[in-house]
Backbone of each chain as nested JSON, in Angstrom:
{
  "chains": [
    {"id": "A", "residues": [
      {"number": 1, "name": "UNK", "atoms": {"N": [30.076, 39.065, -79.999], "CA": [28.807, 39.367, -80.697], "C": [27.69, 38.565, -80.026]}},
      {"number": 2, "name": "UNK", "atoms": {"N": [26.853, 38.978, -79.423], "CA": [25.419, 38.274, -78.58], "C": [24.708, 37.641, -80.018]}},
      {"number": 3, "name": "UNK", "atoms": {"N": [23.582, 37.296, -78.955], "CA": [22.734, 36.529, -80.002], "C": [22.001, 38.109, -81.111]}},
      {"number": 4, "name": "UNK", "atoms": {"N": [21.593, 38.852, -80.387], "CA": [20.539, 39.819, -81.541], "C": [22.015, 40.244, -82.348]}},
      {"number": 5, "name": "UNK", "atoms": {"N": [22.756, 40.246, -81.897], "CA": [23.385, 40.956, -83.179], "C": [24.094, 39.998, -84.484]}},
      {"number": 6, "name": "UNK", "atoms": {"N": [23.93, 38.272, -83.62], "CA": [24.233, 37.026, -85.059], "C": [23.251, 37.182, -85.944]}},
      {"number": 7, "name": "UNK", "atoms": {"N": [21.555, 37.724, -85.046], "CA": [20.56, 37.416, -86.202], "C": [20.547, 38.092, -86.875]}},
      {"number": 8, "name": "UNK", "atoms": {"N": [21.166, 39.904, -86.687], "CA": [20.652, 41.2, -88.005], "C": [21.733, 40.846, -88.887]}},
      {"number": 9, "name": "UNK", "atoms": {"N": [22.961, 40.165, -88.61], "CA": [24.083, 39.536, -89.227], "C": [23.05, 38.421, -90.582]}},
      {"number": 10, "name": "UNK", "atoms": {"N": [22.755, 37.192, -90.047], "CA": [21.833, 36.751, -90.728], "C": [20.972, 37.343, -91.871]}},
      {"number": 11, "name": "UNK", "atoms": {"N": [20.629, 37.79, -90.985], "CA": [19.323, 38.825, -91.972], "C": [20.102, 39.629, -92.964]}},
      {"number": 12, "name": "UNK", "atoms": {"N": [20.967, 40.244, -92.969], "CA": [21.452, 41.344, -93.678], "C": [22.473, 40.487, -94.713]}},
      {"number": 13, "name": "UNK", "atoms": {"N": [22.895, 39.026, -94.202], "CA": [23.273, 38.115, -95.4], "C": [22.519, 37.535, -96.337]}},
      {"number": 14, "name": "UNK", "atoms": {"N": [21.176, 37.214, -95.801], "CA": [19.972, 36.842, -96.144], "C": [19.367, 37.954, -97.429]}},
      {"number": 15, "name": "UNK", "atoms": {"N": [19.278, 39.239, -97.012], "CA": [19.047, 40.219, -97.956], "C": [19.535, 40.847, -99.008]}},
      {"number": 16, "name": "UNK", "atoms": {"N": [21.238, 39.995, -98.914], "CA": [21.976, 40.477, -99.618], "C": [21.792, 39.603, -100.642]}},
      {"number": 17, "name": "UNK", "atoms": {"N": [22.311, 38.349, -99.933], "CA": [22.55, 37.536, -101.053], "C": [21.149, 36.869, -101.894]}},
      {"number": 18, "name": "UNK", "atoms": {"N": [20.056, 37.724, -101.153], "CA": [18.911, 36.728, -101.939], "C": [18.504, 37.26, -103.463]}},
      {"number": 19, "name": "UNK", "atoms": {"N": [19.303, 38.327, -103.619], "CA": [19.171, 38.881, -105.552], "C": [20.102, 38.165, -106.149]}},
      {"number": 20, "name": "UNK", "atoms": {"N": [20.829, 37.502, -105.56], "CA": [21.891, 36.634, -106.686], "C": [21.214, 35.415, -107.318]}},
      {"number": 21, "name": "UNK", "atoms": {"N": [20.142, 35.045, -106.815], "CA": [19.307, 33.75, -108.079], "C": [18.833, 34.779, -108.916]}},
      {"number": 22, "name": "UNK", "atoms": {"N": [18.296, 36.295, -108.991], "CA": [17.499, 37.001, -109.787], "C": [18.571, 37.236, -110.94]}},
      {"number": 23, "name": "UNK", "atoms": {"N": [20.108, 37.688, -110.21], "CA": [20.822, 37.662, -111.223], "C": [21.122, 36.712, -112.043]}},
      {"number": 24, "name": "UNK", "atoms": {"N": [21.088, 35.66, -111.663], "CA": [21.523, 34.399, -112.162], "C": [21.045, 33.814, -112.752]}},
      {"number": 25, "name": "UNK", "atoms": {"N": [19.461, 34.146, -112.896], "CA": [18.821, 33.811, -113.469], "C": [18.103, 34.618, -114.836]}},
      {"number": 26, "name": "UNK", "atoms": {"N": [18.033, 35.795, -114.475], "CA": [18.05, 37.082, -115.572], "C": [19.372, 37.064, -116.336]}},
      {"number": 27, "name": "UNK", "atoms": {"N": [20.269, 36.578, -115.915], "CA": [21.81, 36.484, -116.773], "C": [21.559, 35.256, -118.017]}},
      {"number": 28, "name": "UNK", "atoms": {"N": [21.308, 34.841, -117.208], "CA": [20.905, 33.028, -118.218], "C": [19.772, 33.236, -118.923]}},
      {"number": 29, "name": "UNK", "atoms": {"N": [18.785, 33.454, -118.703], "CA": [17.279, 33.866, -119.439], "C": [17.466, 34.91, -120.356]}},
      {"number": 30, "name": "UNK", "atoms": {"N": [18.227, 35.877, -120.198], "CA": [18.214, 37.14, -121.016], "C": [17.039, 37.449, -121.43]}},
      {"number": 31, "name": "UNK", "atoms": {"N": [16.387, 37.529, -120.364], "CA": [14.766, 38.026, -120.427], "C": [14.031, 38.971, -118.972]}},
      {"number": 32, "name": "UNK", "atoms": {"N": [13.714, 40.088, -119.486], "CA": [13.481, 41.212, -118.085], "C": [12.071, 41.771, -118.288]}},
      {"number": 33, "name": "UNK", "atoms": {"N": [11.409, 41.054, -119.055], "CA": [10.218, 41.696, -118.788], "C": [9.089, 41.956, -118.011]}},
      {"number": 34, "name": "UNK", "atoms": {"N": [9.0, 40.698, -117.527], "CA": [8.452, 40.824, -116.363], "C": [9.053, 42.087, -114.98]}},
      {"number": 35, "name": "UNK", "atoms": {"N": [10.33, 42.434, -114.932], "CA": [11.062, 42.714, -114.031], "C": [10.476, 43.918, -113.926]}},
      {"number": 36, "name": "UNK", "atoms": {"N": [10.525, 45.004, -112.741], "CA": [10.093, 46.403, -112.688], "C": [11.078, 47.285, -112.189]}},
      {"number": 37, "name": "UNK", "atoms": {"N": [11.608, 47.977, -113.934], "CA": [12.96, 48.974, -113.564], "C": [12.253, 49.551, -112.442]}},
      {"number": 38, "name": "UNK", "atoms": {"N": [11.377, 50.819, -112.268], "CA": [11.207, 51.082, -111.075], "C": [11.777, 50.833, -110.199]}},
      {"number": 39, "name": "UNK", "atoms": {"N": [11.487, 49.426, -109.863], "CA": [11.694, 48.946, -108.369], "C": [12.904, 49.036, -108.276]}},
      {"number": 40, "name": "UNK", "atoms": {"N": [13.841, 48.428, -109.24], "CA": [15.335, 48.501, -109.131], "C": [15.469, 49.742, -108.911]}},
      {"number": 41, "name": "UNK", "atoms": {"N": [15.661, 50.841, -109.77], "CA": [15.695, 52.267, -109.591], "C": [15.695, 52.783, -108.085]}},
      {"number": 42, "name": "UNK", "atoms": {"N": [14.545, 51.892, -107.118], "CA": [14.211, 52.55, -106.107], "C": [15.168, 52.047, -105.157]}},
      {"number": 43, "name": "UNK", "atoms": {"N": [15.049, 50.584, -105.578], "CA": [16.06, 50.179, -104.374], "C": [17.466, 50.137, -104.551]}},
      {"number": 44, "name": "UNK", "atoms": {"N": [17.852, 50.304, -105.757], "CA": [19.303, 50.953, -105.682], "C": [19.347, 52.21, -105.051]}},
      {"number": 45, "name": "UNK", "atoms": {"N": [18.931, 53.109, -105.403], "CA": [18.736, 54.465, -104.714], "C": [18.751, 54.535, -103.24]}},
      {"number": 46, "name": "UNK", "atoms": {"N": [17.74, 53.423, -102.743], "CA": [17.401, 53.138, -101.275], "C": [18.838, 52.372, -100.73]}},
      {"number": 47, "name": "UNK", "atoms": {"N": [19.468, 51.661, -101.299], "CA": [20.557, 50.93, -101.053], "C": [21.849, 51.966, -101.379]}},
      {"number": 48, "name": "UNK", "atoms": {"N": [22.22, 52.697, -101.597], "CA": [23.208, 53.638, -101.528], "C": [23.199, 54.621, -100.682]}},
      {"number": 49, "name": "UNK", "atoms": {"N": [21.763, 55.072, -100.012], "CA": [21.621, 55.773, -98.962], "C": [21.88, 54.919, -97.933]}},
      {"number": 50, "name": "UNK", "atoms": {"N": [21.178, 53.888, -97.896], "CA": [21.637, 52.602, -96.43], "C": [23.534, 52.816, -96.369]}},
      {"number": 51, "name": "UNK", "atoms": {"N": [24.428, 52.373, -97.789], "CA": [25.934, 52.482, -97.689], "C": [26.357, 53.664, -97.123]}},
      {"number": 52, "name": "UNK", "atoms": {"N": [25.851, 55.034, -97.551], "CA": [25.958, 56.205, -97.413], "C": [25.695, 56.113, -95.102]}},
      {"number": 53, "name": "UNK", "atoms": {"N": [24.968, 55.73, -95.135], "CA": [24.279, 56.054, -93.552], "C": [25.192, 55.164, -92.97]}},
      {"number": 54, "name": "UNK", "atoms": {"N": [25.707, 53.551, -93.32], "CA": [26.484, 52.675, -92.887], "C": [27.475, 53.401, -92.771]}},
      {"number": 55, "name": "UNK", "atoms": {"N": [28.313, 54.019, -93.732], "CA": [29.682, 54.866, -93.011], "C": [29.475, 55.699, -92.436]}},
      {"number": 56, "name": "UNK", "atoms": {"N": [28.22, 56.541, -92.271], "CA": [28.61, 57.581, -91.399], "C": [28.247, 57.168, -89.786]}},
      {"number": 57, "name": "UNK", "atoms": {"N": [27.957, 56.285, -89.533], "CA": [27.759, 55.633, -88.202], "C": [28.316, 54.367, -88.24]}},
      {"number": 58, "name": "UNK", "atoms": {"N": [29.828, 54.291, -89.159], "CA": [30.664, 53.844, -89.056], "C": [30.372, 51.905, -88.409]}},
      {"number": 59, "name": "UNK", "atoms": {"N": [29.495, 51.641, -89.275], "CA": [28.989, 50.327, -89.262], "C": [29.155, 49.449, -90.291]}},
      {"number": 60, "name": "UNK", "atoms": {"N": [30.455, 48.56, -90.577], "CA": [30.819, 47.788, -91.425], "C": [29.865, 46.661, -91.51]}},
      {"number": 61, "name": "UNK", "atoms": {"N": [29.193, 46.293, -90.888], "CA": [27.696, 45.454, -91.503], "C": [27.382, 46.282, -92.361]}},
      {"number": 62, "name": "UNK", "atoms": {"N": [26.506, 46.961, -91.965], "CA": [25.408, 48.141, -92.81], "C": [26.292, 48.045, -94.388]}},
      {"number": 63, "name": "UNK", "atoms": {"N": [27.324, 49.01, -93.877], "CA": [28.347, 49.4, -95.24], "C": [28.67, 48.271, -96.23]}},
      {"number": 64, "name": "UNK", "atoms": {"N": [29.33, 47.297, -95.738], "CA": [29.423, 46.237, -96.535], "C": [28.342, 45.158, -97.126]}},
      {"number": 65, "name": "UNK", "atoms": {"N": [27.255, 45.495, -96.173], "CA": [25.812, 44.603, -96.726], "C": [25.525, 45.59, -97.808]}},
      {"number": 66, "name": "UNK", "atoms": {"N": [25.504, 46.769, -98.224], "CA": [24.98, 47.635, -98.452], "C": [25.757, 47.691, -100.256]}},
      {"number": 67, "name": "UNK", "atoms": {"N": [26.902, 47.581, -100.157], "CA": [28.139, 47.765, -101.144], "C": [27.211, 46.566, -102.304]}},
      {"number": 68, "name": "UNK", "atoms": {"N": [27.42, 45.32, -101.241], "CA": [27.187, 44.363, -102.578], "C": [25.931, 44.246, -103.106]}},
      {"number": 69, "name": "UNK", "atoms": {"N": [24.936, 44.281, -102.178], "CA": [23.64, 44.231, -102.655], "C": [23.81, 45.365, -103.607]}},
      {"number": 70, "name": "UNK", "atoms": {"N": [24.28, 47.071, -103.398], "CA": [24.627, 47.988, -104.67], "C": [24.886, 47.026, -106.084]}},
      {"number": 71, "name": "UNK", "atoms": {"N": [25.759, 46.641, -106.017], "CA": [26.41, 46.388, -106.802], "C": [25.128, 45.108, -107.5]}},
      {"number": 72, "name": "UNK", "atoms": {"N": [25.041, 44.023, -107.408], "CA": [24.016, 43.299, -107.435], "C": [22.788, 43.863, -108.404]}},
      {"number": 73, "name": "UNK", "atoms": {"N": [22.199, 45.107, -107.752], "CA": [20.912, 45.995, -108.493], "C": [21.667, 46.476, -109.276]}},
      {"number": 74, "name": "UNK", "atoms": {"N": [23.272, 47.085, -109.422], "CA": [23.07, 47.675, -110.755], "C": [23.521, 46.895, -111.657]}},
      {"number": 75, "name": "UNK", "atoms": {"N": [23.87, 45.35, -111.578], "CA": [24.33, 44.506, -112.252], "C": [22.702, 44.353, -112.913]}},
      {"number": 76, "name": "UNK", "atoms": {"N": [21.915, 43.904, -111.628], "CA": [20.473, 44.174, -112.607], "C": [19.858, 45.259, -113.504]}},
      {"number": 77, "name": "UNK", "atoms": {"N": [20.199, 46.469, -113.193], "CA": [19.952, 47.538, -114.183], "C": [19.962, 47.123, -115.656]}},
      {"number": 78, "name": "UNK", "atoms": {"N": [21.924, 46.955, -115.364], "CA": [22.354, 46.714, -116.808], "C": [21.583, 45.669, -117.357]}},
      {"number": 79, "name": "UNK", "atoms": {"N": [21.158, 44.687, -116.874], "CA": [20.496, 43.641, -117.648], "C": [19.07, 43.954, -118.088]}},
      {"number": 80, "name": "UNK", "atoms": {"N": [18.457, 44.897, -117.039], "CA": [17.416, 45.394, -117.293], "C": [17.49, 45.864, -119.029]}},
      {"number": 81, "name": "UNK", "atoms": {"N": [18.237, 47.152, -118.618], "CA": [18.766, 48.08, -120.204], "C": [18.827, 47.061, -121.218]}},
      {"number": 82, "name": "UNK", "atoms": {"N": [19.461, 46.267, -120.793], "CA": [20.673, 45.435, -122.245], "C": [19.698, 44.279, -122.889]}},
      {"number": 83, "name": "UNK", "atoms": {"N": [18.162, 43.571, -122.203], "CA": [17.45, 42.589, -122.318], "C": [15.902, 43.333, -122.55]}},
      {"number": 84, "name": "UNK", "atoms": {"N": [15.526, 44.45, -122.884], "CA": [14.631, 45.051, -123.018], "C": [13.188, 43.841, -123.32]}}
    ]},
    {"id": "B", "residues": [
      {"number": 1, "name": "UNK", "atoms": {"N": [15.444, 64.012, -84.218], "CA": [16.407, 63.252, -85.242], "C": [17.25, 63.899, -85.622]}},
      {"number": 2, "name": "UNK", "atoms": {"N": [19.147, 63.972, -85.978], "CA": [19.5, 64.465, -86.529], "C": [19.601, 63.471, -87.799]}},
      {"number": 3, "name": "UNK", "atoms": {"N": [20.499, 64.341, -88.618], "CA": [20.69, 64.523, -90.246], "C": [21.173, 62.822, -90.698]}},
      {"number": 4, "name": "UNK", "atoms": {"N": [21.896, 62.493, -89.705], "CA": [21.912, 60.807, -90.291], "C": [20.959, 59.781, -90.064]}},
      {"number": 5, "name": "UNK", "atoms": {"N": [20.008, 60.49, -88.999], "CA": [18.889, 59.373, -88.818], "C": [17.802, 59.686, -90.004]}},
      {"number": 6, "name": "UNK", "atoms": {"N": [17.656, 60.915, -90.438], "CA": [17.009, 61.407, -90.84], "C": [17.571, 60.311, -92.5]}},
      {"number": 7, "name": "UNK", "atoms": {"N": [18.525, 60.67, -92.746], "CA": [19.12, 59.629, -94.056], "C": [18.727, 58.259, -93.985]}},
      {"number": 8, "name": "UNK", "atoms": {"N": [18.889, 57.805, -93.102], "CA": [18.389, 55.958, -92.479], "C": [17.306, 55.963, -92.647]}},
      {"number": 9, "name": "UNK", "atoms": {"N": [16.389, 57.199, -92.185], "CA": [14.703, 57.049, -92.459], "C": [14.545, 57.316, -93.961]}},
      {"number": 10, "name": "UNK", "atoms": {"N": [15.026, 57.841, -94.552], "CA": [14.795, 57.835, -95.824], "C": [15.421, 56.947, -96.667]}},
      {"number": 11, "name": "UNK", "atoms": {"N": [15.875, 56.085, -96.6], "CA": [16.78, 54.877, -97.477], "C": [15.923, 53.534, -96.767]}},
      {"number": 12, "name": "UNK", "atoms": {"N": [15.066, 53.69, -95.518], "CA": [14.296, 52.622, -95.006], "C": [12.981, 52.355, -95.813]}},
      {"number": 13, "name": "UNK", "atoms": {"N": [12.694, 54.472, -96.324], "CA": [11.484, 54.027, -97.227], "C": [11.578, 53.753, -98.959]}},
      {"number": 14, "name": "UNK", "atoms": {"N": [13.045, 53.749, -99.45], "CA": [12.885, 53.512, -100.607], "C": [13.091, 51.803, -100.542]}},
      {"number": 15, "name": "UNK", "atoms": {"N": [13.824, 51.565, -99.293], "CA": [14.152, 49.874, -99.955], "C": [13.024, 48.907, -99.443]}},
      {"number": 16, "name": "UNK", "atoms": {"N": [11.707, 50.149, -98.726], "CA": [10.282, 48.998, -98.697], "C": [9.318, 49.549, -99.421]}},
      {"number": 17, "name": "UNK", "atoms": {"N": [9.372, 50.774, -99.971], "CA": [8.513, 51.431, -100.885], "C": [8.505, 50.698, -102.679]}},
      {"number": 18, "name": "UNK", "atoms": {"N": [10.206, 50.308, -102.834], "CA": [10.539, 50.317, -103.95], "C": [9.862, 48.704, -104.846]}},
      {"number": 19, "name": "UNK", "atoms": {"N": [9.358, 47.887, -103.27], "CA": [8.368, 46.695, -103.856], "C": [7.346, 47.092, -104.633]}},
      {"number": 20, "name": "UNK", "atoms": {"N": [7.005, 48.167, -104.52], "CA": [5.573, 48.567, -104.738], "C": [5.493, 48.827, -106.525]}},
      {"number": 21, "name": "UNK", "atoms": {"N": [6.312, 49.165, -107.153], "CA": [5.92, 49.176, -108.467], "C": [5.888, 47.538, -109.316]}},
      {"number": 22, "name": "UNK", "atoms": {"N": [6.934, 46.624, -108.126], "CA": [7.107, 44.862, -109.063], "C": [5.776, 44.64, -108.726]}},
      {"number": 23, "name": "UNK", "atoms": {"N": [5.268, 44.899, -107.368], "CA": [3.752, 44.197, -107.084], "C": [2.905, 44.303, -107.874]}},
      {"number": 24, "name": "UNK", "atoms": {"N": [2.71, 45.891, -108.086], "CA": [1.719, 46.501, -109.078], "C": [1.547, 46.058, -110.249]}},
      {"number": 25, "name": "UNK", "atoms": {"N": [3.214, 45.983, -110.799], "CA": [3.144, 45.012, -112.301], "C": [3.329, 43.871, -112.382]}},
      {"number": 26, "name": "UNK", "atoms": {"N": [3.19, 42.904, -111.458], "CA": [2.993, 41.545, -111.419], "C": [1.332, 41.38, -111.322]}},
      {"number": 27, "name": "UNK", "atoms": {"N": [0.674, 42.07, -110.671], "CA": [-0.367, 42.028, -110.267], "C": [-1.188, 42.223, -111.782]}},
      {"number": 28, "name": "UNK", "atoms": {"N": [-0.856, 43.585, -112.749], "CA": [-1.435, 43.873, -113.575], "C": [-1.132, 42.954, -114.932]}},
      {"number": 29, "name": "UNK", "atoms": {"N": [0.045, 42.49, -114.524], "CA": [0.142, 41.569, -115.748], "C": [-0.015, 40.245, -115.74]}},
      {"number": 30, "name": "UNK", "atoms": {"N": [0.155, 39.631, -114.551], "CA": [-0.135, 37.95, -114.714], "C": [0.885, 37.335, -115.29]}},
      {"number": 31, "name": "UNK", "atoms": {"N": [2.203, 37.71, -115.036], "CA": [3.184, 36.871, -115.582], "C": [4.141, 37.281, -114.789]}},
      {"number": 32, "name": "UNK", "atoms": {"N": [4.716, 35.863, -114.119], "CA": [6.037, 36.299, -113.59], "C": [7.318, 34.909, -113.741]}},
      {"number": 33, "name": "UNK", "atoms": {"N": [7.359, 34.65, -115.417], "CA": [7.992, 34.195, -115.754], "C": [9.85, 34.64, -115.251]}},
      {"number": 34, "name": "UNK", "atoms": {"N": [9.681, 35.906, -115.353], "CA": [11.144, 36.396, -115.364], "C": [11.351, 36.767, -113.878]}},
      {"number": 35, "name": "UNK", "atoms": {"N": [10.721, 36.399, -112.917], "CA": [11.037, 36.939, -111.478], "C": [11.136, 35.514, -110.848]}},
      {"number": 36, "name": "UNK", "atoms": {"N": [12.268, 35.524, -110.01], "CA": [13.374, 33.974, -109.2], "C": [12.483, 33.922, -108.164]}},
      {"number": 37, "name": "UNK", "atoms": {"N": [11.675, 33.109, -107.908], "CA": [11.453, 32.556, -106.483], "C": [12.28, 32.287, -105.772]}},
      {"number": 38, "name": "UNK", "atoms": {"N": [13.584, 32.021, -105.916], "CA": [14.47, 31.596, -105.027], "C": [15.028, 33.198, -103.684]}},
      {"number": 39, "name": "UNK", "atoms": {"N": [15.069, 33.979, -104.889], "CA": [14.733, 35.711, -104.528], "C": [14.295, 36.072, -103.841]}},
      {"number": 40, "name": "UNK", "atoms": {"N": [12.904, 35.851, -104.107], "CA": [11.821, 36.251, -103.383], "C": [11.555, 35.374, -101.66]}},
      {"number": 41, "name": "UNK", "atoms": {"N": [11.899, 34.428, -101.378], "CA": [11.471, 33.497, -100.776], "C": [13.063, 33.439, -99.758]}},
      {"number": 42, "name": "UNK", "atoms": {"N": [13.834, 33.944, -100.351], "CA": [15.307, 34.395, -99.474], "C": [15.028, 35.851, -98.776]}},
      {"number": 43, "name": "UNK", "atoms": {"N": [14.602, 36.562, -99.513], "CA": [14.469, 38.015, -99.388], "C": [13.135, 38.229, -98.365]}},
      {"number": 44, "name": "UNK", "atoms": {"N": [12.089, 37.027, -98.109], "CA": [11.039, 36.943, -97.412], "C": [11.508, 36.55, -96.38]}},
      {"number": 45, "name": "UNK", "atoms": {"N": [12.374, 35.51, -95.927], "CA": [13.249, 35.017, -94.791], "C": [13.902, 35.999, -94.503]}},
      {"number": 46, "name": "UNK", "atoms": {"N": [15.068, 36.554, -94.717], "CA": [15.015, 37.897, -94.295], "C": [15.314, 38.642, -93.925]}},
      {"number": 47, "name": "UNK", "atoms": {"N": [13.798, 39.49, -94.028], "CA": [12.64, 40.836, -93.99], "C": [12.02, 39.924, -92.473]}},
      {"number": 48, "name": "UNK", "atoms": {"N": [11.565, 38.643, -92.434], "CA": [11.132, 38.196, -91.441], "C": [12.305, 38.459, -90.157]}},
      {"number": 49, "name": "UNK", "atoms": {"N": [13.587, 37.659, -90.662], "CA": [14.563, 37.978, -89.32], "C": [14.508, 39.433, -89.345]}},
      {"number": 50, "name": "UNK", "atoms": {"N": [14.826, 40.818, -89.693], "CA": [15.071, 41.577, -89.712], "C": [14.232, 42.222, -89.078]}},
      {"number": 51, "name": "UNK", "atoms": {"N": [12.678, 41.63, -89.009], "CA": [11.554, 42.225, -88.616], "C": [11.548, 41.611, -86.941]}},
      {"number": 52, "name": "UNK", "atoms": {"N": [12.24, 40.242, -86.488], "CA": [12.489, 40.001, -85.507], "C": [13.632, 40.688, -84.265]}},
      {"number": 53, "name": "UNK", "atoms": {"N": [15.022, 41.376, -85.358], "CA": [15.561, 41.817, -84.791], "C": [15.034, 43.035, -84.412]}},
      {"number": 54, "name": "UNK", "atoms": {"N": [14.344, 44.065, -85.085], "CA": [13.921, 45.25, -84.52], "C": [12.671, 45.322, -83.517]}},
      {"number": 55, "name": "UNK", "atoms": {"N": [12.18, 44.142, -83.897], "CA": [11.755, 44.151, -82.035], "C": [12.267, 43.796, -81.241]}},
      {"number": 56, "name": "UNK", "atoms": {"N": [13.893, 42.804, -81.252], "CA": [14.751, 42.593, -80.108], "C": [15.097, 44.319, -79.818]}},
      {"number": 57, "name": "UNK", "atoms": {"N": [15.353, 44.534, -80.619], "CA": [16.08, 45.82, -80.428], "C": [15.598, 47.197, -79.79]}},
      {"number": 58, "name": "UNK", "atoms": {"N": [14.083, 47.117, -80.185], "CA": [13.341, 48.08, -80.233], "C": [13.596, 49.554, -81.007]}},
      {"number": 59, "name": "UNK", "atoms": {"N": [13.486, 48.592, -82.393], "CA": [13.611, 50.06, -83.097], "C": [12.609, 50.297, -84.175]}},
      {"number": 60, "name": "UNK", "atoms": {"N": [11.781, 50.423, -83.736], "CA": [9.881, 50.858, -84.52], "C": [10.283, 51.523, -86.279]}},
      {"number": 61, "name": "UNK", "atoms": {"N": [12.056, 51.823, -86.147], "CA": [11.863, 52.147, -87.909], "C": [12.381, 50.723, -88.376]}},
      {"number": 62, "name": "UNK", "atoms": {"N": [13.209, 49.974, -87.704], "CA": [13.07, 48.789, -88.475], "C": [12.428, 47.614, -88.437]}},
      {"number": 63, "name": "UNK", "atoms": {"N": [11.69, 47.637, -87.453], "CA": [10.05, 46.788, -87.54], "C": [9.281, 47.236, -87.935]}},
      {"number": 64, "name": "UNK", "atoms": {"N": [9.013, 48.559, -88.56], "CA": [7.49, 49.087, -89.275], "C": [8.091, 48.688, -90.871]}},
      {"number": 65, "name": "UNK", "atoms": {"N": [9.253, 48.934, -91.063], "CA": [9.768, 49.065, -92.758], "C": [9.691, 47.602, -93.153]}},
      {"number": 66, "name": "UNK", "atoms": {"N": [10.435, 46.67, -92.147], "CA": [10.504, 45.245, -92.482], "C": [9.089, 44.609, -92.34]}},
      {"number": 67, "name": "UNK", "atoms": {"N": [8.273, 45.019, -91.815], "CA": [6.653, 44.579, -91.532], "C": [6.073, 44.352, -92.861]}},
      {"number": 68, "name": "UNK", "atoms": {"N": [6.526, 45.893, -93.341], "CA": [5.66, 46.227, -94.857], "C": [6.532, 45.993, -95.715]}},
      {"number": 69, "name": "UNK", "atoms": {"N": [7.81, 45.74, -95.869], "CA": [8.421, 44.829, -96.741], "C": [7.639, 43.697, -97.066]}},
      {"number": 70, "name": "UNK", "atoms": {"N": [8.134, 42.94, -95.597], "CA": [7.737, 41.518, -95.767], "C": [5.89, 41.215, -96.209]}},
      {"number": 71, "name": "UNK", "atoms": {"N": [4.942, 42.264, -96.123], "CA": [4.06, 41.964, -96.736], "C": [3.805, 42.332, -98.327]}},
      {"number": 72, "name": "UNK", "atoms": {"N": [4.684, 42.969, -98.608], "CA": [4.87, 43.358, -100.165], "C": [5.54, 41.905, -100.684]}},
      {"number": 73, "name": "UNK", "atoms": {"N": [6.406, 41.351, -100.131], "CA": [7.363, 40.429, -100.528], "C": [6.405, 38.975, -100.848]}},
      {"number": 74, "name": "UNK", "atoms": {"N": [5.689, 38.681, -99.128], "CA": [4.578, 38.0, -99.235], "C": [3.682, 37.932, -100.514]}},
      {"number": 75, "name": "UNK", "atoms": {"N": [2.909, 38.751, -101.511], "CA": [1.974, 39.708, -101.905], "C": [2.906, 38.703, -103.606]}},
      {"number": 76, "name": "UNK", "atoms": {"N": [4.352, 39.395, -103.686], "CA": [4.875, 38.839, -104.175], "C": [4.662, 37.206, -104.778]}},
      {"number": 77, "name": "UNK", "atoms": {"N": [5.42, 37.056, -103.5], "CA": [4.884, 35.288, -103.541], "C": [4.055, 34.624, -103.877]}},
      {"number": 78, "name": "UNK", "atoms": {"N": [3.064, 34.747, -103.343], "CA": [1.152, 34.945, -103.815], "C": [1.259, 34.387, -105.334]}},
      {"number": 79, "name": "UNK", "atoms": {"N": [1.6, 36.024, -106.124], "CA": [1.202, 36.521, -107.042], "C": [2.693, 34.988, -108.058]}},
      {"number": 80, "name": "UNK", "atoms": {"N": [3.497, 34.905, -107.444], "CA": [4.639, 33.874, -108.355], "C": [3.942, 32.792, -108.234]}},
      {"number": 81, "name": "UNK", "atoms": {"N": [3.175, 32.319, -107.241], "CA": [3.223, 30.689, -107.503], "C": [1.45, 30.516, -108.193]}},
      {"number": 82, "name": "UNK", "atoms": {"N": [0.46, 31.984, -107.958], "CA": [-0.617, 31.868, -108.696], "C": [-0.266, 31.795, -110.088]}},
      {"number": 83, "name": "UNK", "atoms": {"N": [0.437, 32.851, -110.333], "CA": [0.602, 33.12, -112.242], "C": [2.361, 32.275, -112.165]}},
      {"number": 84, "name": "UNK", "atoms": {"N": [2.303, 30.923, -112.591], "CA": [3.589, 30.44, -112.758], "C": [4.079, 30.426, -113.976]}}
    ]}
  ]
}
C-alpha cells in the first residue's frame, strides 16, 4: 500500500469513526433537538449508495467504511425517533 | 460515465449535500447544545485528508465533494463554538 492510498485509508477511518462521539453523546444526553433528521436521512441514503458502489467495484475500504458509518446514522435515526 | 460511476456521483452528492439542512438549522436556531464537537472537528480532519487525497489522485469528484463538505463542516464549527 503506497503512501496516497495510507492517507484515503486515514481519511475514510477518520470519517467513519468521527459520528461515534455524536452517538455517544446523543446516547447519554437523550436529547436530539438540535440534531437535523434531514441530514441523517440524507447521509444515510448517501452512505448506502457509497456501500452499494464499494461492492460493485469490489473495494473493501469503500464497502467496509461504508457498512459502519451505515450503521452508526441509523443508530442515530433511532435516537433521533426515540428522543424527539 | 457508466452506471456505477454514475451511482458514486450520486452518493458523493448526498453525503456533501446532506450538511446542508444541520447548517441551515443551526444557523436558524442558535443552539447547538446537542451537536459533538468532537464530530464535527474529526469529520473536518477528514474531509480535509480526503480533499488531499483527490488531488493526489486526481479525481475532481472527490476534491469538488470534499471541498464543499469541508466548508459546510467548517460553517458548522463556526456556528458550535459561536452559539455554545
Amino acid at each position: 500500500m503506497d503512501k496516497i492510498e495510507i492517507l484515503g485509508m486515514v481519511a475514510a477511518v477518520l470519517t467513519t469513526a468521527g459520528y461515534v462521539p455524536q452517538v455517544y453523546k446523543t446516547w447519554q444526553e437523550k436529547s436530539t433537538k438540535d440534531i437535523s433528521l434531514s441530514t441523517y436521512l440524507i447521509l444515510f441514503l448517501g452512505v448506502l449508495l457509497w456501500f452499494a458502489y464499494g461492492l460493485l467495484i469490489d473495494s473493501l475500504p469503500v464497502t467496509l467504511a461504508n457498512a459502519i458509518t451505515g450503521c452508526l446514522l441509523f443508530f442515530m435515526l433511532i435516537l433521533k425517533f426515540k428522543y424527539k
